[in-house]
C-alpha angles and dihedrals in degrees: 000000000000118000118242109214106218120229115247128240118189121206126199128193138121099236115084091209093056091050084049100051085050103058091037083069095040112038106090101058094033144035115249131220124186137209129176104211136359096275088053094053093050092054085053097058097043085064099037089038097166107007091079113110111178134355121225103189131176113215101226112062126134119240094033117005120205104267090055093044084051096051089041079060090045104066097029088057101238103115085067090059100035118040120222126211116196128220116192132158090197098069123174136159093249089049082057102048092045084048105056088043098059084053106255110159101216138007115214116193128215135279084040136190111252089218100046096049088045077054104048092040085053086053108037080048095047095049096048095050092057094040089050084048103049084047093047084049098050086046088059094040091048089056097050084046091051087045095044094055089045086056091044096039084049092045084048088064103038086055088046101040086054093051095050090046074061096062088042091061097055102037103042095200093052093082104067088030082062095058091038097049089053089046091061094032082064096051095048099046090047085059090034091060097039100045102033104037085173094079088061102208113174125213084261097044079053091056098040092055087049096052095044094057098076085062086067097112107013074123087080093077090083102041107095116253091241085070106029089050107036108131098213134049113309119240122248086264098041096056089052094059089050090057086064097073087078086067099033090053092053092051088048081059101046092049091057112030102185099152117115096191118077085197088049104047089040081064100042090044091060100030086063085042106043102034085106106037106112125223085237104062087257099097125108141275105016101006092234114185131227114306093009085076107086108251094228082057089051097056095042090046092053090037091057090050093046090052100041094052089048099048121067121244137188090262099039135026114234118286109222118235097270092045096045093039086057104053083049100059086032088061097243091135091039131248136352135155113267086237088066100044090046076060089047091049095032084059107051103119102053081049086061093052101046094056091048078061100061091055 
């Protein structure tokens, strides 16, 4: 026959007849456990740790009296995981009131029914090991959860990361511009949230817009090689089918829509979309104006500028910082908030590095 371990029950009082009433009562059902003053009853706990299943503690003990075992528990947590039930002949309102603020469950006075303390032990036991339960099994959840959205946050940027290889493979220049674009993302963003708390970006919305970036011109799929890798200028005609890789790229998005994340392919939607839009109102493809551009879509936009002057392309050689800084701020490149361009300035030192790096 299997053996039922019985749950404990520790009593402490300083009267060896009370003790003695109690197990006598419990006994039977649990296994009790004694202590003669507050000190005692902690040594007790420090060997039995988890096993303990309710507390049954006097007030006036030497050594270590009641309140001052209560408050020990307090701060070391475990009156949140064991209930304790006190049993007191020196009852007073006050006793009651210190009591139930340091977090006992139930207070017994003496002399006490037999009937009614094996009833409210049954109970208080009962309550806690479902509570403890419920709590053990939201920790657990919590943890699938937190792996779940590490498998699906890693599966994001492996999607992302092949569609933008894809990009790399038609424009031969678009592999290196992608890490570079999320290297200066990062840098703008560190000085944007420091500097402009009213945009209330978190850490995730931070990882999510540099993620995203890579995503830019995923648009340029659709636009035909004799464009996208002309050499030269592109003709009137020609650059306004290139604008239409913000658009394209959106309705690439909406017809796969592989994102698991409803916060990340918001970002990526308008970050395809917004790259061009201008501060000013003269940007492509809906001429948005200042704020109403999202602010992911206004670091990436001035990101993609910044990159672009300082790397060397068929048509140009590479800009250095300064160069590059000043046609920025000069509107050269047209139009960004001053708050972006403080970040570009704030960081120029990381940009330079980052552009040592790629040597």
């Amino acid at each position: 026959m299997e053996h039922i371990q019985k749950e404990k029950v520790l009593i402490v009082d300083d009267a060896e007849v009370n003790r003695g009433i109690l197990r006598e009562v419990l006994h039977h059902k649990y296994e009790v456990i004694e202590a003669e003053n507050g000190q005692e009853a902690l040594d007790i706990l420090d060997i039995h740790n988890d096993d303990i299943n309710i507390i049954l503690l006097d007030l006036v003990m030497p050594v270590m009296n009641g309140f001052e075992f209560l408050e020990v528990i307090n701060k070391t947590g475990l009156i949140k995981r064991v209930p304790v039930i006190l049993i007191t002949g020196d009852y007073t309102t006050e006793a009651e009131k210190n009591g139930y603020n340091l977090g006992v469950s139930d207070i017994i006075i003496k002399p006490f029914n037999s009937e009614i303390v094996m009833n409210r032990v049954a109970n208080i036991i009962a309550l806690y090991n479902h509570k403890n339960h419920l709590e053990n099994m939201v920790a657990e959840q919590t943890v699938q959860i937190s792996e779940q959205a590490r498998i699906l946050k890693q599966s994001n940027e492996m999607l992302i990361d092949t569609l933008s290889t894809v990009v790399e493979f038609r424009d031969f220049e678009s592999g290196a511009h992608i890490k570079n674009i999320k290297s200066v993302v990062a840098v703008v963003l560190k000085h944007l949230t420091a500097d402009y708390p009213e945009y209330n970006l978190s850490t995730k919305d931070v990882e999510d817009i540099i993620t995203a970036s890579a995503m830019h011109d995923i648009g340029k799929i659709a636009i035909p090689d004799s464009i996208l890798l002309k050499p030269g200028r592109l003709t009137p005609e020609e650059f306004e089918a290139m604008k239409a890789h913000t658009t394209k790229g959106c309705e690439i998005l909406e017809r796969f829509d592989f994102i698991y994340d409803d916060d990340l392919y918001k970002i990526i939607y308008d970050i395809c979309r917004y790259h061009h839009e201008k501060y000013d109102g003269r940007g492509y493809p809906d001429g948005l104006e200042g704020e109403d551009i999202p602010i992911w879509a206004q670091v990436v936009a001035v990101a993609d500028v910044y990159e672009a002057l300082v790397s060397k392309r068929c048509y140009k050689d590479a800009y250095d910082h300064d160069t590059a800084l000043d046609m920025i701020k000069n509107g050269e490149c047209g139009a960004f908030s001053n708050k972006i361009l403080d970040c570009l300035i704030k960081a120029g030192d990381e940009l330079k590095a980052i552009i040592e790096a790629r040597a």
